[in-house]
N, C-alpha and C positions, 0 to 999 in steps of 0.2 A: 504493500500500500504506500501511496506517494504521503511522506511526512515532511509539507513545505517550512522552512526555516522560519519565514515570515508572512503573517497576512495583510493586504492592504484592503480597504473595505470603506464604502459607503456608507455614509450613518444611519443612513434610512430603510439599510437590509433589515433591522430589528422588526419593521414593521410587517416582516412575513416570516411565517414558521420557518422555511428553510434557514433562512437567512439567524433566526434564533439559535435553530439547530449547531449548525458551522459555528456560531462563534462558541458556544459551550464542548463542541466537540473538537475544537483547538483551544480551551481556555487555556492552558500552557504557553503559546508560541506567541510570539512578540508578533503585536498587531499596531498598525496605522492608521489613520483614520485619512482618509485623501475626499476630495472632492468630485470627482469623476473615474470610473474606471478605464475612460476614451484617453485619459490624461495625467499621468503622473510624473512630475518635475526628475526627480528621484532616477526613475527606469529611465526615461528618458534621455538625461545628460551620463547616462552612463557609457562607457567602451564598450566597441567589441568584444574585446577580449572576454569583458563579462556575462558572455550570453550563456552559457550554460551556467554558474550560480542565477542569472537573473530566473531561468527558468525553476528555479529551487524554488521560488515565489509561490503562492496563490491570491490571486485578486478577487473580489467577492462585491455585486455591484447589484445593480437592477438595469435588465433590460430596455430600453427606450426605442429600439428600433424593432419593426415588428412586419416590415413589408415581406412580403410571399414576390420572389422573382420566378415567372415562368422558364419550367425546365422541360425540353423533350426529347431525354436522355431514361435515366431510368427513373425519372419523375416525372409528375405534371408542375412543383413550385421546387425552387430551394427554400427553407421555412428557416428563419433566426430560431436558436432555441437556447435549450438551458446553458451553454456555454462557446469560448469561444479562446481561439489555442488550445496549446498542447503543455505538457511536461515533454516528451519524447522530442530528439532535435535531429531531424533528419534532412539532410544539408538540402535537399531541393525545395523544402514545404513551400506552398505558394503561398500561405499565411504570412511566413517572412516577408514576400512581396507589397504586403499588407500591411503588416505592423511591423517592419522591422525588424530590429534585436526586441521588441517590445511584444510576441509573440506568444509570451509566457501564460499559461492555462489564466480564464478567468471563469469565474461560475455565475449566474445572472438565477436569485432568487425567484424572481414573479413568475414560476411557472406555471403556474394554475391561468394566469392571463393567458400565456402563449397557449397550450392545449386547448383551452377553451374556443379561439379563434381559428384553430386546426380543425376539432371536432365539429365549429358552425360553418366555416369554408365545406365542408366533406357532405356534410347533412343537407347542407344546401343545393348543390351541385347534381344536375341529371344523368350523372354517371361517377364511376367510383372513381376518385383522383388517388395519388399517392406524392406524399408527402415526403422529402428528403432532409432529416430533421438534422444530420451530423455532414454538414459539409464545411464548419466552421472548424470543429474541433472530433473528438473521439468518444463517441459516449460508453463502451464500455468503459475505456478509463476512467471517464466520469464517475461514471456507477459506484468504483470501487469508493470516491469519497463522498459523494450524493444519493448515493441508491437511486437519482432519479430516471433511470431509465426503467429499473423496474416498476417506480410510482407512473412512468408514463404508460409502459404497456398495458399495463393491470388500466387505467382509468381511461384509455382511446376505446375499450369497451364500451363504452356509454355512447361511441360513436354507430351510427347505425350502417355507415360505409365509411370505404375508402383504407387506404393503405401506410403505413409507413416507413422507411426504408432511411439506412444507414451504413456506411463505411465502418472499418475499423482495422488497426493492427498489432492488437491487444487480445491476450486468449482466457482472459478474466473473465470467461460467460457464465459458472455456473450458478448465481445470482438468479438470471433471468431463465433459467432454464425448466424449471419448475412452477410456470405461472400461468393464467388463463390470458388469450389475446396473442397469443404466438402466431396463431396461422396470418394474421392482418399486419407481421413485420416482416418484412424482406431485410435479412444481412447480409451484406457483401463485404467478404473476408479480402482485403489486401495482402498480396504475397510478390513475394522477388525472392531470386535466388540466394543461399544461405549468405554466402560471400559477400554478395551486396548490402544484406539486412547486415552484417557485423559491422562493415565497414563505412555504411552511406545512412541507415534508419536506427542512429541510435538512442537508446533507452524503449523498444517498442519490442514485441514478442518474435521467439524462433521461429522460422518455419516450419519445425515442425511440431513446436505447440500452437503454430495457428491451424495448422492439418488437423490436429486432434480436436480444436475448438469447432471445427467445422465439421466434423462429423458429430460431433457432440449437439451442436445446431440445431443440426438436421435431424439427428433419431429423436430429439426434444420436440419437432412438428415445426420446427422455421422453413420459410422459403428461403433457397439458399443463391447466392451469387456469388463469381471470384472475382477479383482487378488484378491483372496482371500490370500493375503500376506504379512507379513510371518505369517501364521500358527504359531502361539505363546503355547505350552504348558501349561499354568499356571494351577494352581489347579482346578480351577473349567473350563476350558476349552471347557468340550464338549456343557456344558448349554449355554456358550459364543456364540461361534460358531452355535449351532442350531437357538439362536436366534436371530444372525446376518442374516442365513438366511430368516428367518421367515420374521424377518423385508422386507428383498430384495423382498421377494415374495411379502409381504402386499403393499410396497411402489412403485416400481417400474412399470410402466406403462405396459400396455398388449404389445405395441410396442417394445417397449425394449426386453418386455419375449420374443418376438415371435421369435428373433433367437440372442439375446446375447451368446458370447460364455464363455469361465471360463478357468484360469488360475489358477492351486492350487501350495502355493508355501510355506513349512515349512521354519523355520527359520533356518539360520546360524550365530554362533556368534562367539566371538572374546577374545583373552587374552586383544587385543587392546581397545575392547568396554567398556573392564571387568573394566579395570585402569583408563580409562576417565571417563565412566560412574562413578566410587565410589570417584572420587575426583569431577565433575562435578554435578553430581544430587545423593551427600551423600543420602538424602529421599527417593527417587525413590528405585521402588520394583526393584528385583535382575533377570535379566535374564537367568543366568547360574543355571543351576541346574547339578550337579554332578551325582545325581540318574537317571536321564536317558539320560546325555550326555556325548562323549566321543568325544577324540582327531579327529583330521580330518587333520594334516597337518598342518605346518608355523602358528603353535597359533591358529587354529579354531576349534569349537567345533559345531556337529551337535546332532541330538538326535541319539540313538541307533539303529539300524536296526530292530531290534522286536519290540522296544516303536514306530518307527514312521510307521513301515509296518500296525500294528492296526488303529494308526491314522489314516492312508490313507484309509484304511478300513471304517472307522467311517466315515470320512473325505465324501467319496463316497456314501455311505447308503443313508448321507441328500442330499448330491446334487440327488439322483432319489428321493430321496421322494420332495424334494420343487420346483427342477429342472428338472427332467427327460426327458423333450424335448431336453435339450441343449448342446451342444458339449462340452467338458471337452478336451482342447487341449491339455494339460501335466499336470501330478501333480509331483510334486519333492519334 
């Protein structure tokens, strides 16, 4: 379980049970009282250098933004929800893009608001939507300090349609594994090759305690998905990746195979990753490569159009050879 060193915190979380909760269930740890959690002096004029203690933080705030952006990918909205960052510092997170070294987990108390506004968007609606509630942050992880992802699934029951679905790469499931409202979540377990999870997604689960999370999933009655994401380049890349799959096929349950679907998703990276990363994890292998990457916009870098249209090629080949039953909803 993540034990933050420090919490910084809004004054007016008192005014909701979660928000009670957390502060007695860190009465120990040296807390701040800050003014916004969009905003703190403190994180801010901090170094590179200190981006992993910064993420040792947790910020504890009230959500103010609450727009539903349409998605038609494996949702119909992206939904703001109970959190936003991570603890886990995985050198390409687009989050960083986002907040900078300031990317550090934050928890947003009023979730009774946010659900609520899920469950009337869904009830309202002439056909079933689904809802992508973890695109900000990780909510197993969450769980492990909020429960609320179990308080979500158990209470989207009162909903009379509609879906909700969530990323993760964290194998802390057994929480939600045993609750009513499972069939109406979709999880999709993110996976990369061993190598890369040590070297490039650190502080988040093995691959193969997320294989075990995922079969565990699925005999629990979740609908299940994979992200083979981001698709990382590195030099020896395609041996990685073949044998990432090979793994999925060997480990993963016949239940699982019988209709998991796949999400392929290369990487995007950053001028902003580029700078933290080399002040941050000086040792760490270099994710930008010049030879097959080019500009992309406001400081990002993707691979080339001809270097990644092969990939995607390759990328495709192994999923009919180890996968060929399974739906392949987008590769990007």
């Amino acid at each position: 379980m993540f034990v933050p060193h420090a919490i910084y915190y809004e004054e007016n979380i008192v005014d909701y049970p979660l928000g009670k909760q957390l502060l007695k269930q860190y009465e120990s740890t040296p807390k701040f009282i800050i003014d916004s959690h969009n905003n703190i002096p403190e994180m801010r004029n901090k170094q590179n250098t200190d981006f992993p203690k910064m993420k040792q933080n947790l910020i504890i705030g009230v959500r103010k933004t609450h727009k539903f952006v349409p998605n038609h990918k494996v949702s119909d909205f992206l939904v703001p929800y109970t959190s936003s960052g991570c603890t886990a510092m995985c050198m390409y997170c687009y989050l960083v893009c986002n907040y900078n070294k300031c990317s550090y987990l934050r928890l947003f108390v009023n979730r009774e608001q946010m659900l609520d506004k899920i469950i009337k968007t869904a009830n309202e609606s002439s056909k079933d939507l689904t809802f992508e509630i973890g695109s900000n942050s990780d909510l197993i992880l969450e769980n492990s300090i909020t429960n609320n992802l179990v308080w979500t699934i158990e209470n989207f029951t009162s909903s009379k349609k509609g879906f909700l679905t969530f990323p993760t790469k964290f194998d802390m499931v057994d929480p939600i594994l045993n609750i009513k409202g499972k069939e109406r979540v979709i999880i999709r377990m993110s996976v990369n090759p061993e190598e890369i999870i040590k070297k490039v997604e650190f502080g988040t689960s093995s691959l193969q305690n997320r294989m075990i999370a995922i079969n565990k999933l699925k005999s629990a009655g979740y609908p299940i998905g994979i992200l083979i994401a981001p698709i990382i380049l590195v030099e020896n890349w395609k041996e990685l990746y073949e044998g990432l799959l090979i793994e999925l096929s060997n480990q993963l349950s016949n239940e699982v195979k019988k209709d998991v679907f796949f999400e392929l998703i290369f990487m995007t990276y950053s001028y902003v990753h580029t700078k933290i990363n080399e002040d941050a994890f000086p040792n760490a292998i270099s994710l930008y490569n010049k030879e097959i990457m080019s500009g992309s916009g406001r400081g990002k870098y993707r691979y080339r159009s001809s270097i990644k249209e092969d990939a995607s090629s390759y990328m495709l080949s192994l999923m009919k050879k180890y996968f060929p039953n399974n739906k392949i909803l987008y590769i990007v």
